[in-house]
C-alpha positions in Angstrom: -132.3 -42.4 48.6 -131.3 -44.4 51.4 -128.6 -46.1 53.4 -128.4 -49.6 52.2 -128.0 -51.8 55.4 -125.2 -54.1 55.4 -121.7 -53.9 57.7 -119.3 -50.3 58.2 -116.2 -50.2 60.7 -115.7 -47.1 62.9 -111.7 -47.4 64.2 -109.2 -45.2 66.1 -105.6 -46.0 66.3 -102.5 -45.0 68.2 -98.8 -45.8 67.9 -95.6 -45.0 70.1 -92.3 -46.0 69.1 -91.4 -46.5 72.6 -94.4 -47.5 75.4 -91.9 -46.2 78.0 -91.0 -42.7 77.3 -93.5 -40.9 78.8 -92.5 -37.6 77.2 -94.5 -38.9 74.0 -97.8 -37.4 73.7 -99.6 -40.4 72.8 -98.5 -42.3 76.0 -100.5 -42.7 78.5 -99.4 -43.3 82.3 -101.3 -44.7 84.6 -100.2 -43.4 88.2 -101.3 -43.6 91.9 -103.1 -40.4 91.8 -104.7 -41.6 88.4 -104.7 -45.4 87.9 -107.7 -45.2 85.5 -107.5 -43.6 81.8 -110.0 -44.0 79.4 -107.5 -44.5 76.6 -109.8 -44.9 73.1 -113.2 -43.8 72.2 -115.1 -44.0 69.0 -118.7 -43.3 68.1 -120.9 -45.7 66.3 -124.5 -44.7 65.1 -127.0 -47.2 65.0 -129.8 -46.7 63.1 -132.0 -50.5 63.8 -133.0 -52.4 66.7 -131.5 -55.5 64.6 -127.5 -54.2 64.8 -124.8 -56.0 66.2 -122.0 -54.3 67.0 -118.2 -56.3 66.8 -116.2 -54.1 69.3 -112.3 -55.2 69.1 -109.3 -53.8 70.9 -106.0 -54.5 71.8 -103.9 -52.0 74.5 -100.2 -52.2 74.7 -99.4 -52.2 78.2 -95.8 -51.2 79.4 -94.5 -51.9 83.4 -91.4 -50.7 84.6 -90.8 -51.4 88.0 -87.3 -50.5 89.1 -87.7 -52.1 93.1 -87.2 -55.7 92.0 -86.8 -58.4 89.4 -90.2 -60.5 90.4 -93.5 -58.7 89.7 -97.2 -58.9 89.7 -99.5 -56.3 88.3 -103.1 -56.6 87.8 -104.8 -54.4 84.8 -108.5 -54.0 84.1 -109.8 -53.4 80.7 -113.2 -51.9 80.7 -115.4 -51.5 77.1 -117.9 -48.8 77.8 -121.3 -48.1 75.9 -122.6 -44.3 77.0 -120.8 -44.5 80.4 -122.2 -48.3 81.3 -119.5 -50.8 81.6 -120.6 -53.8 79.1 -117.4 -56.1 79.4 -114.8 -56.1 81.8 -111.2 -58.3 81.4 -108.7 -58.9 84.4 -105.4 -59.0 83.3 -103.3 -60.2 86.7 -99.9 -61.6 85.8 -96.1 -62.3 87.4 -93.1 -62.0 85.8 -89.8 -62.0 86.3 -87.5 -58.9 85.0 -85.8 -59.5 82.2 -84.6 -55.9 81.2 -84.1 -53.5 83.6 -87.7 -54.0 85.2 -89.3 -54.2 81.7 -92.5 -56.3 80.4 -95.0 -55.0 77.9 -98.3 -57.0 77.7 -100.6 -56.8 74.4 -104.2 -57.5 75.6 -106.6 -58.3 72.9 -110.5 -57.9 74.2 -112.7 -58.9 71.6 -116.7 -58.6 72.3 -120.3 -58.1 70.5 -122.8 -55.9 71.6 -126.1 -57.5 71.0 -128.1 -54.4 72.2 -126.9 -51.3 71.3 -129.1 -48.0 72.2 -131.0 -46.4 69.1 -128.6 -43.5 68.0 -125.1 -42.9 68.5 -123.4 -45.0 70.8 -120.2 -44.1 72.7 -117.7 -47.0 72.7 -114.9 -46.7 75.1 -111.7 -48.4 76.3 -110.8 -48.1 79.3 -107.3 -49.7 81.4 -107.0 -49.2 85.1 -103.7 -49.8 86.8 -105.3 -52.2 90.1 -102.3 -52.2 92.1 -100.2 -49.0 91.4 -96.9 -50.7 90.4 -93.8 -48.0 90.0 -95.0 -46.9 85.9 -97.7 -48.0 83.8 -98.0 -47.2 80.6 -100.4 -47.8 77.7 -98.9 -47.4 74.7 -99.9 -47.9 71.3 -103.6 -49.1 71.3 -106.8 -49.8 68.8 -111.1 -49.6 69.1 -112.9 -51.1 66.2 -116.4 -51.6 66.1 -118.0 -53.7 63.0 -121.4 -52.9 62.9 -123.8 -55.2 61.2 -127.2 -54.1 60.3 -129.6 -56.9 59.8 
């Protein structure tokens, strides 16, 4: 017996209550020292040389900036297949402060993989924080890769 071919999903999920309290396990903050987290990763085995693989994400992204009420921050999204970047976003943006310094951003970055290497394949999401602002946060945050075997 076989695999039939046809379509599976491969997913990880997070959720925070609050993107801002970094005392929550599940947040991640981006910092000076460390601007770059790799914040999801999910393995997908591919098994044909005629899959497709559907990657979608979404990354909640929290600034608090307590120096001013005008701000611009710049975040890169990165989707990595076995440690070779395959699509990269910009997110650059200004905003003015509403509350107390406080704007959360919900990037979606949806892509297919036309190629994917024989095997498993290591699919990650990665945010960088390009112009360490005061806190960054990523907070909750979802990987999904449809794979479709033709």
């Amino acid at each position: 017996m076989g695999l039939k071919k046809g379509s599976f999903v491969v997913a990880d999920t997070v959720s925070v209550d609050d993107p801002y309290d970094i005392s929550d396990p599940n947040v991640i903050e981006l910092t000076a020292l460390d601007p770059s987290a790799d914040v999801l990763t999910i393995d997908v085995c591919v098994k044909s040389k005629n899959t497709k693989v559907c990657i979608d994400s979404m990354a909640q992204i929290a600034i608090l900036d307590i120096s001013s009420n005008f701000v611009t921050f710049e975040i890169t999204y990165e989707i990595l297949r076995n440690d070779t970047v395959i699509a990269t976003i910009n997110d650059e943006m200004d905003y003015e402060s509403v509350v107390q310094g406080r704007h959360t951003n919900f990037p979606n970055f949806p892509i297919v993989d036309d190629t994917p290497d024989l095997g498993v394949n290591r699919y990650v999401l990665r945010c960088t924080d390009e112009l360490c602002l005061s806190r960054v946060t990523v907070g909750s945050r979802s990987l999904k890769a449809t794979v479709f075997e033709c």
